[in-house]
CHARMM-style PDB file with segment names, atoms N, HN, CA, C and O in Angstrom:
ATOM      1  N   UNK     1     -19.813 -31.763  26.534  1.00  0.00      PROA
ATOM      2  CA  UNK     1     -18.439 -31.809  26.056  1.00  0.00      PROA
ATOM      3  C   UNK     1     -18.207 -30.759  24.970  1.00  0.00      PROA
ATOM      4  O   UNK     1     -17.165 -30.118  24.829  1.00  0.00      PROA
ATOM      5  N   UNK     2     -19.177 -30.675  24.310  1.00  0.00      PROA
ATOM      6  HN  UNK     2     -20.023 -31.195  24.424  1.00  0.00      PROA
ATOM      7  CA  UNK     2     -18.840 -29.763  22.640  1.00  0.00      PROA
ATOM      8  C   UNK     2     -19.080 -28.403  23.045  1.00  0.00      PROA
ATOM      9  O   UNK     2     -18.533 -27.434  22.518  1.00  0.00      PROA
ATOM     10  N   UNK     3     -20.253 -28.324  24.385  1.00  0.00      PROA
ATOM     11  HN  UNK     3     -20.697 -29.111  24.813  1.00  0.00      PROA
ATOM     12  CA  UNK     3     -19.924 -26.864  25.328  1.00  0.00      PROA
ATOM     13  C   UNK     3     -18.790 -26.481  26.008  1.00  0.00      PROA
ATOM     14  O   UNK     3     -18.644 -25.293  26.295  1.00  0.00      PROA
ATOM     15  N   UNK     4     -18.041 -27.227  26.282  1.00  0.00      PROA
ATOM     16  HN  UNK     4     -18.160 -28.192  26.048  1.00  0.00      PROA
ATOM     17  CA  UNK     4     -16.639 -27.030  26.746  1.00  0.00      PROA
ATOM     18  C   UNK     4     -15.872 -26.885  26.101  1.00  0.00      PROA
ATOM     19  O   UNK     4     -15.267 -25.840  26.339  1.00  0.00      PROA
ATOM     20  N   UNK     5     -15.386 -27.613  25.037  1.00  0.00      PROA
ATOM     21  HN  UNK     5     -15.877 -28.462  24.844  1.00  0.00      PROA
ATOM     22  CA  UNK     5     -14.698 -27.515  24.133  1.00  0.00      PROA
ATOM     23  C   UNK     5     -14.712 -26.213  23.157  1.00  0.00      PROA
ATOM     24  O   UNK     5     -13.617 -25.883  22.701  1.00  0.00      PROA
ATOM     25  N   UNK     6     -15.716 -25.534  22.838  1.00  0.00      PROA
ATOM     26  HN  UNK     6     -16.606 -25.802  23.209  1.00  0.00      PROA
ATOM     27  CA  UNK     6     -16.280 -24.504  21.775  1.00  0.00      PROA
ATOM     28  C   UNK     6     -15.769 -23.090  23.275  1.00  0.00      PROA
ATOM     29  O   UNK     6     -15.206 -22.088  22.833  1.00  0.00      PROA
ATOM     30  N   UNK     7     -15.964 -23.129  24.592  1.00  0.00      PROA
ATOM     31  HN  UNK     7     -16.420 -23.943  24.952  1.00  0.00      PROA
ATOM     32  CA  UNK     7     -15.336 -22.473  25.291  1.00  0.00      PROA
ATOM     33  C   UNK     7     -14.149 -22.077  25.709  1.00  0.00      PROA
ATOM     34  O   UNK     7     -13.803 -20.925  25.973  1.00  0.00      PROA
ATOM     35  N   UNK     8     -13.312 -23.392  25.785  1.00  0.00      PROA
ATOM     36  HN  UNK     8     -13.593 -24.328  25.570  1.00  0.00      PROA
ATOM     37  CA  UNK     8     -11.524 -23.341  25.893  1.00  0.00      PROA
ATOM     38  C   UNK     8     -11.492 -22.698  24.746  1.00  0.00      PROA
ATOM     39  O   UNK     8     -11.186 -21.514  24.886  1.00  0.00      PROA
ATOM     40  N   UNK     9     -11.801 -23.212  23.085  1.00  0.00      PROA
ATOM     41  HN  UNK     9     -12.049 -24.174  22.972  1.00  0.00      PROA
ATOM     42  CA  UNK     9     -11.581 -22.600  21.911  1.00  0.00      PROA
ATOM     43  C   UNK     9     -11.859 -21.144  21.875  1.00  0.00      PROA
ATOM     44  O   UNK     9     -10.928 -20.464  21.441  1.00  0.00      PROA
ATOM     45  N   UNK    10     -12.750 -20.622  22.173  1.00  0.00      PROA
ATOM     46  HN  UNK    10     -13.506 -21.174  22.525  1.00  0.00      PROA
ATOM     47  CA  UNK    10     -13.084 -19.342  22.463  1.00  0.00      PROA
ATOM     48  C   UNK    10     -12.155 -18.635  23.558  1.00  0.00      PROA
ATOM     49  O   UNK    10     -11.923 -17.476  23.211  1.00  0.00      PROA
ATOM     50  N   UNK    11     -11.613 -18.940  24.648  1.00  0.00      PROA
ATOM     51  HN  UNK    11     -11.801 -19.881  24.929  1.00  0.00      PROA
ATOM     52  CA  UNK    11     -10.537 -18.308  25.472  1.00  0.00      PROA
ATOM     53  C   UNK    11      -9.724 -18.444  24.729  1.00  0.00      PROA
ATOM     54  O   UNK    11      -9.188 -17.352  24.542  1.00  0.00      PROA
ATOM     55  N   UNK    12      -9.130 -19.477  23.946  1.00  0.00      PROA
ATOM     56  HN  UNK    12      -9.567 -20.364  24.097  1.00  0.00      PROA
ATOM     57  CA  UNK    12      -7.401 -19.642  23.737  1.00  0.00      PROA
ATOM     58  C   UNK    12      -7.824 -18.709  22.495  1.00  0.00      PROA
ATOM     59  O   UNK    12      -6.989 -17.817  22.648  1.00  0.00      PROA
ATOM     60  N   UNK    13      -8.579 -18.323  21.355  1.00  0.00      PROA
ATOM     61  HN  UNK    13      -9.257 -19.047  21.231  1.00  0.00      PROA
ATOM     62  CA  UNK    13      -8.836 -17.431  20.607  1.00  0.00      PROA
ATOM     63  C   UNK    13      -8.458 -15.988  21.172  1.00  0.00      PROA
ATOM     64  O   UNK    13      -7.568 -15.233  20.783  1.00  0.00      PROA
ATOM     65  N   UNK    14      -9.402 -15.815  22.219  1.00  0.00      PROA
ATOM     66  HN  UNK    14     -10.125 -16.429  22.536  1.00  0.00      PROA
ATOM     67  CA  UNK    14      -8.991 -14.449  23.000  1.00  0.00      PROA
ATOM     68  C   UNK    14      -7.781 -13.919  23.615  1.00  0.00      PROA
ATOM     69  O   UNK    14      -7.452 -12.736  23.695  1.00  0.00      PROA
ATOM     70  N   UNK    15      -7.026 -15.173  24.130  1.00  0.00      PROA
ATOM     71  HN  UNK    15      -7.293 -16.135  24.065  1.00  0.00      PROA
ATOM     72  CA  UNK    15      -5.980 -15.210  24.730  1.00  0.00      PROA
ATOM     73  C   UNK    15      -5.070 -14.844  23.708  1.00  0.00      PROA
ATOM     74  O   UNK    15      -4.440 -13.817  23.959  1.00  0.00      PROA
ATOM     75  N   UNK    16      -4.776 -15.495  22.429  1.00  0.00      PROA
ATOM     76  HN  UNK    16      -5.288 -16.330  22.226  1.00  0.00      PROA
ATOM     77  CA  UNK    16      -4.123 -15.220  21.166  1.00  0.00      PROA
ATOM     78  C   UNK    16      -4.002 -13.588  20.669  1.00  0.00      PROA
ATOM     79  O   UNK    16      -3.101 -12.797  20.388  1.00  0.00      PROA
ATOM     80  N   UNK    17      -5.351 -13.598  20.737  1.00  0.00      PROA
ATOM     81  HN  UNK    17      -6.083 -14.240  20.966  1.00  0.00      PROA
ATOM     82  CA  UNK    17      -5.659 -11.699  19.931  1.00  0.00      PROA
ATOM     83  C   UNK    17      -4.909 -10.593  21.216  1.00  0.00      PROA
ATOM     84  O   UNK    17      -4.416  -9.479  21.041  1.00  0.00      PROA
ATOM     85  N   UNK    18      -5.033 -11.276  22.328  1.00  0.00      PROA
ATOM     86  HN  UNK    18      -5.434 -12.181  22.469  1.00  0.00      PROA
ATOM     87  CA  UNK    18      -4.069 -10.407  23.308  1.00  0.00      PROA
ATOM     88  C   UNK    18      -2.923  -9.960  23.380  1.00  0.00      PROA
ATOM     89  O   UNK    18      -2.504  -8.834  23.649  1.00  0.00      PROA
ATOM     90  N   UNK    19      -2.136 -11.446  22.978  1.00  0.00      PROA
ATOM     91  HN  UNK    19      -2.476 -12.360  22.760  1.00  0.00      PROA
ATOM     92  CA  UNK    19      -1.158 -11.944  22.397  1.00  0.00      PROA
ATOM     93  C   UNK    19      -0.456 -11.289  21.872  1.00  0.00      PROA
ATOM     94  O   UNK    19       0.489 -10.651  22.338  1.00  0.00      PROA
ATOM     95  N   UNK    20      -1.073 -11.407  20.133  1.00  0.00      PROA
ATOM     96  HN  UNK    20      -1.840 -11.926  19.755  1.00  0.00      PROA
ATOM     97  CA  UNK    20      -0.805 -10.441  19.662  1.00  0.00      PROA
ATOM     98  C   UNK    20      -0.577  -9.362  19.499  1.00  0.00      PROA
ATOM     99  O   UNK    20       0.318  -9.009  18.731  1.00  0.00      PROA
ATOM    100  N   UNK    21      -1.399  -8.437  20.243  1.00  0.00      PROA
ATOM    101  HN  UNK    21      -2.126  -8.724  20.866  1.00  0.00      PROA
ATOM    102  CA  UNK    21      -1.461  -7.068  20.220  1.00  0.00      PROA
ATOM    103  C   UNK    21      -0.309  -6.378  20.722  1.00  0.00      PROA
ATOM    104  O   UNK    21       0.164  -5.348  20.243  1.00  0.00      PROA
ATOM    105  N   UNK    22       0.277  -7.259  22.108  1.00  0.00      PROA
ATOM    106  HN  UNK    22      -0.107  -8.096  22.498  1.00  0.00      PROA
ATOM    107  CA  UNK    22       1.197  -7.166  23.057  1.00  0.00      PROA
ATOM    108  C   UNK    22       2.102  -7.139  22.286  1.00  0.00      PROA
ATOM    109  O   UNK    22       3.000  -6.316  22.465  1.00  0.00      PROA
ATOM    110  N   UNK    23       2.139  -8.000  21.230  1.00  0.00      PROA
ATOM    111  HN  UNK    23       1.409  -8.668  21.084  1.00  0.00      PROA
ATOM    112  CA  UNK    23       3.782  -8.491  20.650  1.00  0.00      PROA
ATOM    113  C   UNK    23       4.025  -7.680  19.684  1.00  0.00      PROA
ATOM    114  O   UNK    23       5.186  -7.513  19.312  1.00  0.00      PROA
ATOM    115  N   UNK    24       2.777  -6.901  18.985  1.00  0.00      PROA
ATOM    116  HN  UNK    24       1.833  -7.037  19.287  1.00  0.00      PROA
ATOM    117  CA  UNK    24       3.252  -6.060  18.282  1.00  0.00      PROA
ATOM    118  C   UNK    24       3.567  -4.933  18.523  1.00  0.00      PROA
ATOM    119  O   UNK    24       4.448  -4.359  17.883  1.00  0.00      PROA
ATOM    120  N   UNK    25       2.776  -4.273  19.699  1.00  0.00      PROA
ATOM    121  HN  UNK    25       2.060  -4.739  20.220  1.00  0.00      PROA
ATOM    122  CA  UNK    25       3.415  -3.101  20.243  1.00  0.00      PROA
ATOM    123  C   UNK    25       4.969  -3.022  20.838  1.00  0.00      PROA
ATOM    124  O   UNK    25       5.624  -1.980  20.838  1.00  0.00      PROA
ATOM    125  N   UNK    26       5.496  -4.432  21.396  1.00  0.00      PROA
ATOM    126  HN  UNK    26       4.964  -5.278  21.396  1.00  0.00      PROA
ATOM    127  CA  UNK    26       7.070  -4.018  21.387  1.00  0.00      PROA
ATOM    128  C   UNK    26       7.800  -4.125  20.249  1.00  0.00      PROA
ATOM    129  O   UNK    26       8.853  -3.510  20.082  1.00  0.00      PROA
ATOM    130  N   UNK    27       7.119  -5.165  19.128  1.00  0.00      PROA
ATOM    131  HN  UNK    27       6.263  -5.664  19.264  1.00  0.00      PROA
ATOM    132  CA  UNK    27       8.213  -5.074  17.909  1.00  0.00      PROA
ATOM    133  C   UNK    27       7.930  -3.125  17.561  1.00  0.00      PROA
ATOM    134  O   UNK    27       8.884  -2.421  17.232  1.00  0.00      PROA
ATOM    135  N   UNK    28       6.660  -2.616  17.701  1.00  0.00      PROA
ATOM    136  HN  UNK    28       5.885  -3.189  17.969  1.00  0.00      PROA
ATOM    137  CA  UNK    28       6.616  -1.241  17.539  1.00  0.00      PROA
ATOM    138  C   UNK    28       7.955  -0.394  17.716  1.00  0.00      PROA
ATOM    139  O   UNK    28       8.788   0.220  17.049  1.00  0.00      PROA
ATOM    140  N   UNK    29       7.619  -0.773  19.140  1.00  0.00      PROA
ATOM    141  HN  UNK    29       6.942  -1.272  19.682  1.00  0.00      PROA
ATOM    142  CA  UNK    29       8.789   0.165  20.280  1.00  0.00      PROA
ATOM    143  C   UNK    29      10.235  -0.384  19.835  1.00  0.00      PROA
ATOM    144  O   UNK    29      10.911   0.551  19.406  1.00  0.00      PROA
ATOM    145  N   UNK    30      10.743  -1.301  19.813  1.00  0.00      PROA
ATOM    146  HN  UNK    30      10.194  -2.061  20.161  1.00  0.00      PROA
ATOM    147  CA  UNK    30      11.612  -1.978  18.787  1.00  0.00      PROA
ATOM    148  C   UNK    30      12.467  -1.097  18.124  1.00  0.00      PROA
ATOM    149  O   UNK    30      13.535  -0.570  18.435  1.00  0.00      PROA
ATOM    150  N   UNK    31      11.723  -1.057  17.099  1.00  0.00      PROA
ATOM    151  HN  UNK    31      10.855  -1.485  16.846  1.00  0.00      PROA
ATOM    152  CA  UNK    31      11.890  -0.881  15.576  1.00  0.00      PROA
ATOM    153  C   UNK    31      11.811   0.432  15.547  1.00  0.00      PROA
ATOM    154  O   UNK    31      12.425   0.787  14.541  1.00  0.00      PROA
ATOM    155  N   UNK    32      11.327   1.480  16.186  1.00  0.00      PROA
ATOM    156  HN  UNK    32      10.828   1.191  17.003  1.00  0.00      PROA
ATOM    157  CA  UNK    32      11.543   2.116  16.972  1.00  0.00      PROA
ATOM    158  C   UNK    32      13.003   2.817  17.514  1.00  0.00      PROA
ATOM    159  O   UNK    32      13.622   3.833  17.199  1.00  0.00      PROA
ATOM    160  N   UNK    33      13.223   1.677  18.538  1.00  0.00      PROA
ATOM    161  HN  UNK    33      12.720   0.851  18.794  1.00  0.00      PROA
ATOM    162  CA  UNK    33      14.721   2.524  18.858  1.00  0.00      PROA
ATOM    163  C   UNK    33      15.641   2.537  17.793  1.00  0.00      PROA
ATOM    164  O   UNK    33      16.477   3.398  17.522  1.00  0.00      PROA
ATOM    165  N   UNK    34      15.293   1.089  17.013  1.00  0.00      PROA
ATOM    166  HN  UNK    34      14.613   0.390  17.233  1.00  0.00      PROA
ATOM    167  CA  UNK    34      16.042   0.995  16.172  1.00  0.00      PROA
ATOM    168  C   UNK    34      16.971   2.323  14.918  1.00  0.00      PROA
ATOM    169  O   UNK    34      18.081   2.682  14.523  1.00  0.00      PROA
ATOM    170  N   UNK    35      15.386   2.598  14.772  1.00  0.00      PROA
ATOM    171  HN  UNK    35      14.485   2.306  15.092  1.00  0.00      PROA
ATOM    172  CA  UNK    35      15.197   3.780  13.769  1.00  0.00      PROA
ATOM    173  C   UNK    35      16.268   5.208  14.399  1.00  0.00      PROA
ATOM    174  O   UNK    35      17.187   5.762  13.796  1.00  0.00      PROA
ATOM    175  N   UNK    36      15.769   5.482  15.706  1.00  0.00      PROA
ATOM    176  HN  UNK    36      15.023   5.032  16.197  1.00  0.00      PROA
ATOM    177  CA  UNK    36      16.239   6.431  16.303  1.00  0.00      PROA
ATOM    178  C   UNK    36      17.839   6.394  16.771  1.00  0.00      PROA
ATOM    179  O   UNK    36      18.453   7.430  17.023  1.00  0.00      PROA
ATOM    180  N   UNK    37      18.510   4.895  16.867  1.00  0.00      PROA
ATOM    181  HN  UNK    37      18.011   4.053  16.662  1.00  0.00      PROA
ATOM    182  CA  UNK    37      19.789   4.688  17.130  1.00  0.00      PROA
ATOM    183  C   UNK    37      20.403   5.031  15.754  1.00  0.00      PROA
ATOM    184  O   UNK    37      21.496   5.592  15.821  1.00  0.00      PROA
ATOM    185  N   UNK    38      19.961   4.825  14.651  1.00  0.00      PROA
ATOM    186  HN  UNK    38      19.073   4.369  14.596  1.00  0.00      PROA
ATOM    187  CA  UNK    38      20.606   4.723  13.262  1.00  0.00      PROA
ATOM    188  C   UNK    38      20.478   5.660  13.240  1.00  0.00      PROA
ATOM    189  O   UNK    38      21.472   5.928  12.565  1.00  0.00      PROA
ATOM    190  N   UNK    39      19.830   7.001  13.509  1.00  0.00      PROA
ATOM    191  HN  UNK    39      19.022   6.783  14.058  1.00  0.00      PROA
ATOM    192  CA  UNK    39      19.996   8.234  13.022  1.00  0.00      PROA
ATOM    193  C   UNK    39      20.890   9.070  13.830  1.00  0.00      PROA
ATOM    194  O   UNK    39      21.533   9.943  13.247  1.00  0.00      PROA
ATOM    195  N   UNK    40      21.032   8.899  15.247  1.00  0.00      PROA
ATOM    196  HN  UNK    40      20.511   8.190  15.721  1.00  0.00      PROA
ATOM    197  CA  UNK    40      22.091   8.985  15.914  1.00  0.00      PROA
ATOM    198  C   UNK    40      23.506   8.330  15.493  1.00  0.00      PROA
ATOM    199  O   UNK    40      24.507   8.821  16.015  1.00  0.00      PROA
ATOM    200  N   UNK    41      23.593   7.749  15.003  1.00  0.00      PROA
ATOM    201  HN  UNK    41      22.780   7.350  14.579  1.00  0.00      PROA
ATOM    202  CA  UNK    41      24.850   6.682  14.372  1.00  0.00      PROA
ATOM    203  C   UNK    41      25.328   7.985  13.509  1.00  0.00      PROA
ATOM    204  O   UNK    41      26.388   8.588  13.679  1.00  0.00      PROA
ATOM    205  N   UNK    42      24.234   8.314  12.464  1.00  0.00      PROA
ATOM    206  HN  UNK    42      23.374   7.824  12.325  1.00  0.00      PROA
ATOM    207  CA  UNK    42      24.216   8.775  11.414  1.00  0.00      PROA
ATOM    208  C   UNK    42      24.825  10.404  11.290  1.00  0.00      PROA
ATOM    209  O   UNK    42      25.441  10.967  10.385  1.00  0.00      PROA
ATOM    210  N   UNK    43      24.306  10.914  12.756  1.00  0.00      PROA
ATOM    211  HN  UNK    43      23.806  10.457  13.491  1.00  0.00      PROA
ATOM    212  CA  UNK    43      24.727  12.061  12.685  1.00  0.00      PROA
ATOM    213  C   UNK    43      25.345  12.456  14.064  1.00  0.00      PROA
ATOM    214  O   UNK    43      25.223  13.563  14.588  1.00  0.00      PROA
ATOM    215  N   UNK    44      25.957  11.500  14.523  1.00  0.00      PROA
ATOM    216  HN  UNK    44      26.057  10.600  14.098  1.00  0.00      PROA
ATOM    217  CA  UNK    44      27.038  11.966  15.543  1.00  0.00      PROA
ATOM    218  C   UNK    44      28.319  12.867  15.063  1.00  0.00      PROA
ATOM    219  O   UNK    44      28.775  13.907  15.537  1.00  0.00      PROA
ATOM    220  N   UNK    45      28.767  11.997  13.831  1.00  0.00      PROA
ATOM    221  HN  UNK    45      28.396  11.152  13.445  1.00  0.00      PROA
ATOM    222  CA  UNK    45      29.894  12.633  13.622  1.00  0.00      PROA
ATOM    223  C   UNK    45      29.774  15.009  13.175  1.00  0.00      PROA
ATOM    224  O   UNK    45      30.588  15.923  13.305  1.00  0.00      PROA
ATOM    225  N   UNK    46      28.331  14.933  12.682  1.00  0.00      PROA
ATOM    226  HN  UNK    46      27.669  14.190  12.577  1.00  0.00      PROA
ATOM    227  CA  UNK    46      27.952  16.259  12.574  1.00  0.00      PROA
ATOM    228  C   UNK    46      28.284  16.953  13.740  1.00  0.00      PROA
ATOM    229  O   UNK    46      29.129  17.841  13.850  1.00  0.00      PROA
ATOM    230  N   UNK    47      27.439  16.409  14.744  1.00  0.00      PROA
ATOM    231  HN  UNK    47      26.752  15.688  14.656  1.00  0.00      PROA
ATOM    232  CA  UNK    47      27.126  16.427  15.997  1.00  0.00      PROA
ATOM    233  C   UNK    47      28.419  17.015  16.780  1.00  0.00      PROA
ATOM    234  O   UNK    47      28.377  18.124  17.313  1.00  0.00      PROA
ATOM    235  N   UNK    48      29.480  16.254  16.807  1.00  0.00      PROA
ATOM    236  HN  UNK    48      29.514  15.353  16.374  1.00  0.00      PROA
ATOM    237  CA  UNK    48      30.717  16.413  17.386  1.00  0.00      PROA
ATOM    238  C   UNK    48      31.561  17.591  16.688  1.00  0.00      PROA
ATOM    239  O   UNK    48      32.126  18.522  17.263  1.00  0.00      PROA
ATOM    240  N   UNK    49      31.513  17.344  15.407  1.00  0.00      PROA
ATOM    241  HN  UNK    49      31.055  16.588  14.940  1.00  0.00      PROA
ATOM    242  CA  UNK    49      32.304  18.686  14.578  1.00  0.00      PROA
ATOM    243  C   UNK    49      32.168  19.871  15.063  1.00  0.00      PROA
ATOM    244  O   UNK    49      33.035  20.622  15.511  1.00  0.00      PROA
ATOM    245  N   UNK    50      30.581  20.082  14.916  1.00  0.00      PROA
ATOM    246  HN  UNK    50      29.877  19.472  14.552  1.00  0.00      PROA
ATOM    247  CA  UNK    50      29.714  21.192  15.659  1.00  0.00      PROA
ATOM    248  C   UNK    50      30.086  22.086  16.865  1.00  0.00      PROA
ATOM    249  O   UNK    50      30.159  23.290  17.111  1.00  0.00      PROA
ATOM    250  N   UNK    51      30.364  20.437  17.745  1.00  0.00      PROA
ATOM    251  HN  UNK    51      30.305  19.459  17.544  1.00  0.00      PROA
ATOM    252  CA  UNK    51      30.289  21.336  19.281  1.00  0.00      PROA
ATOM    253  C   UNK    51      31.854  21.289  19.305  1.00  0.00      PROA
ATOM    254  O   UNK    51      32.128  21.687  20.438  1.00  0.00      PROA
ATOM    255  N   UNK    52      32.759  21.076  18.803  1.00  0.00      PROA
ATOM    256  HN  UNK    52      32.537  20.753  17.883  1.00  0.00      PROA
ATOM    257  CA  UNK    52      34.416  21.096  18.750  1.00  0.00      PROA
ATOM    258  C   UNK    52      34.652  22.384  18.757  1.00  0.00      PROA
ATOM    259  O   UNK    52      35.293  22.891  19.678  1.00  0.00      PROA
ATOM    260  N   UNK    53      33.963  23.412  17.288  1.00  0.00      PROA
ATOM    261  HN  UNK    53      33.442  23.000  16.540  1.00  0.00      PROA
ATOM    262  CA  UNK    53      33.794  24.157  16.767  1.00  0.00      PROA
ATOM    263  C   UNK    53      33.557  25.288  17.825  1.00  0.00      PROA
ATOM    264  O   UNK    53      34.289  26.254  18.042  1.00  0.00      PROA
ATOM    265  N   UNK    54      32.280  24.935  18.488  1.00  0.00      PROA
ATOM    266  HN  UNK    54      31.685  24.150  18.312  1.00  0.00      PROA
ATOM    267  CA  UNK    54      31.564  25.902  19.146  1.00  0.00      PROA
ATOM    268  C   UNK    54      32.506  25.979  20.645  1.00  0.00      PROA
ATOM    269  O   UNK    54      32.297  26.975  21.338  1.00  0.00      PROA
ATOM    270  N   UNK    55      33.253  25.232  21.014  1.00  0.00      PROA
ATOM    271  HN  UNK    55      33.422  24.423  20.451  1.00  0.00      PROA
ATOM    272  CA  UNK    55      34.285  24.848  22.164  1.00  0.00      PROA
ATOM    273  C   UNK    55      35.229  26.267  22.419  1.00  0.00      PROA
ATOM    274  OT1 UNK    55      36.123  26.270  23.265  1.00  0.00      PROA
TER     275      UNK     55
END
């Protein structure tokens, strides 16, 4: 029994650290677009002046 038990514990451990890893690489990717949408936000209006200009 305490061999079985010390085994599930050991998968659901492993299973966890997988888990994890997974979940942090999309909050990565995330946070991420995030970053890259706000700077687009940020400098559209440049962006547009620019090519009005250059029109």
């Amino acid at each position: 029994m305490t061999v079985k038990l010390r085994l599930a514990v050991a998968a659901l451990l492993l299973f966890l650290v997988v888990m994890v890893d997974f979940t942090s690489r999309i909050m990565s990717v995330l946070a991420d677009g995030v970053l890259v949408c706000g700077i687009v936000v940020l400098l559209w209006p440049v962006i547009k002046r620019n090519s009005l200009h250059n029109a």
